[in-house]
C-alpha positions as CSV (number, residue, x, y, z in Angstrom):
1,X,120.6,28.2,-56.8
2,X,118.7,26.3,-54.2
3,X,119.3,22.2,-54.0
4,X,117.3,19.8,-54.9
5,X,116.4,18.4,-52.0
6,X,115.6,21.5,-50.3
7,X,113.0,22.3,-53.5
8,X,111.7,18.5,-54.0
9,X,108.8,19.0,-51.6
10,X,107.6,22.3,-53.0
11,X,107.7,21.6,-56.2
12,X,105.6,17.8,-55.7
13,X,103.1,20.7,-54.2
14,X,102.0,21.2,-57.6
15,X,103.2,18.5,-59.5
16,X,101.3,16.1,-57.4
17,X,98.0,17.9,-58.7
18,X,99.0,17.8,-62.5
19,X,101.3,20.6,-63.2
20,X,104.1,20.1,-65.5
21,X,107.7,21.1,-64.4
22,X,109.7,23.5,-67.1
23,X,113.0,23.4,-66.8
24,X,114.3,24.8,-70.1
25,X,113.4,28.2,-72.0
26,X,112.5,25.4,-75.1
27,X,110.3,23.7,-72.9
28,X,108.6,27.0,-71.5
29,X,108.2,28.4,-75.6
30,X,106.5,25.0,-76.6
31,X,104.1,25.2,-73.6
32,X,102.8,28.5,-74.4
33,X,102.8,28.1,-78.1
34,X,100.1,25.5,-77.6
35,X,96.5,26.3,-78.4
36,X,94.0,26.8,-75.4
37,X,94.4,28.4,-72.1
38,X,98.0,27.7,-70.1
39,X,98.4,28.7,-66.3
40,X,102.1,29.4,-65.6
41,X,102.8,29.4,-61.8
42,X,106.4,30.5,-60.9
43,X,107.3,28.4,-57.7
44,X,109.3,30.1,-54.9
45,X,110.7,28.4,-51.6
46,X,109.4,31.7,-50.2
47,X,106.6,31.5,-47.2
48,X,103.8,33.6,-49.5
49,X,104.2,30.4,-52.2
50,X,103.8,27.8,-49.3
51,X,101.1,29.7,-47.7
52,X,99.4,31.5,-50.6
53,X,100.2,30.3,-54.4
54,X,100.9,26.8,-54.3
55,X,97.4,26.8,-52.3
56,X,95.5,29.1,-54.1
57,X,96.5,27.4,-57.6
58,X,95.3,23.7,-56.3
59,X,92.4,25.3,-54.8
60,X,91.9,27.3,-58.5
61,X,91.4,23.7,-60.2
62,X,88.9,22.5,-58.4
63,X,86.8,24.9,-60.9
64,X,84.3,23.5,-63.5
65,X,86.3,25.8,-66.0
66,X,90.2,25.3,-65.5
67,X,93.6,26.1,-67.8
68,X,94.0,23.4,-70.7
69,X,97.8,23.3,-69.7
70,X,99.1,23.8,-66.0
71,X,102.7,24.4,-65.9
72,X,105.3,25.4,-63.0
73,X,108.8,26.6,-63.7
74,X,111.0,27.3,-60.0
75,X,112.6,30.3,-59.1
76,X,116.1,30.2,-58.1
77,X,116.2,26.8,-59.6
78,X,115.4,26.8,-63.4
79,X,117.0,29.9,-64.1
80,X,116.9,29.7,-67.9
81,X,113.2,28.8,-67.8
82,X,112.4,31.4,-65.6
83,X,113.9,34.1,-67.2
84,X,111.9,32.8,-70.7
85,X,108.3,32.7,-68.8
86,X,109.0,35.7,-67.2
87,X,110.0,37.7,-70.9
88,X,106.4,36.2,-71.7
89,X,104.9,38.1,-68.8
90,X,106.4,41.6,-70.1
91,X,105.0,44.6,-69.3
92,X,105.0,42.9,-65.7
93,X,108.0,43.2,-63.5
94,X,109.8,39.8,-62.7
95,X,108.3,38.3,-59.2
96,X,107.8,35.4,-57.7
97,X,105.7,33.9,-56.9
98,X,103.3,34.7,-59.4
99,X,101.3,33.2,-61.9
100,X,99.9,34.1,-65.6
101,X,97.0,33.2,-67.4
102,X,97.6,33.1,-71.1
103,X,95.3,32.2,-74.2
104,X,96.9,30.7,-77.6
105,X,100.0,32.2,-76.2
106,X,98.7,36.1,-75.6
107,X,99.0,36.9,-71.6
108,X,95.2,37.4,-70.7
109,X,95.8,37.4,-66.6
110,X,98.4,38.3,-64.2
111,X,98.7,37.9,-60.2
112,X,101.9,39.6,-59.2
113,X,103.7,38.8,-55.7
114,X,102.1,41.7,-54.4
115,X,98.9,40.0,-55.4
116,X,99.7,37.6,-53.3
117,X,101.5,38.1,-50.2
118,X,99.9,38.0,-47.4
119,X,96.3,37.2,-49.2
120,X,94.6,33.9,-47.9
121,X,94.8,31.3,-50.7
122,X,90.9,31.1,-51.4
123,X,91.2,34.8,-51.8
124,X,94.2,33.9,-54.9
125,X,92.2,30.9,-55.9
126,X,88.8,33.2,-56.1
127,X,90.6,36.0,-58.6
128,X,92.4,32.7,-60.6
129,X,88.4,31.1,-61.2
130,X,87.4,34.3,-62.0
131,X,90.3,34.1,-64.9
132,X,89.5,30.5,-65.9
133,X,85.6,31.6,-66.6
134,X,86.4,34.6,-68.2
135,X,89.2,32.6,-70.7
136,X,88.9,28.8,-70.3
């Protein structure tokens, strides 16, 4: 598990912008039980999150149509919350970072790591609008 103050920084990355921390598999259920559209980004102290998601998802919200709910759980951090959002992400292999686009709870769109890595953020941010139009 990483500490605190080494993960403060990246996680205010997307909490500055709106995004709700999860820190508990209760708290990750509750969040995608609600009605509407509910981006889950899972954080990583990885260089592709720094460079690439965390990016890419602020860039994403600048979008006339955007996620009712934005939500972040941390990856080596909120273990128990992790493993929930990622048993909601199933058939997809655990990664991180990624992100998931669901819809009244059903997963509707999935960037994996390998979606990621080593793609510019407005590239991640283009395929998450196209998402947010199609669902939002």
């Amino acid at each position: 598990m990483y500490p605190a103050e080494l993960v403060k920084p990246m996680r205010e990355d997307l909490t500055n912008v709106g995004f709700e921390e999860l820190h508990t598999s209760e708290a990750v259920d509750a969040a995608l039980a609600k009605e509407g559209t509910t981006l889950m980004v899972v954080n990583s102290v990885c260089g592709c999150a720094a460079a690439n998601a965390r990016p890419g998802a602020r860039m994403s919200l600048q979008n006339e149509k955007r996620p009712t709910n934005i939500v972040t759980v941390f990856a080596g951090v909120d273990k128990e919350a992790v493993d929930t959002a990622r048993g909601h992400m199933i058939p997809f292999p655990p990664s991180s970072p990624c992100m998931a686009l669901f819809k009244d709870g059903e997963l509707v769109h999935m960037l994996e790591r390998h979606h990621i890595e080593g793609r510019p953020a407005e590239l991640i941010s283009e395929n998450l609008i196209d998402a947010y139009n199609e669902h939002c």
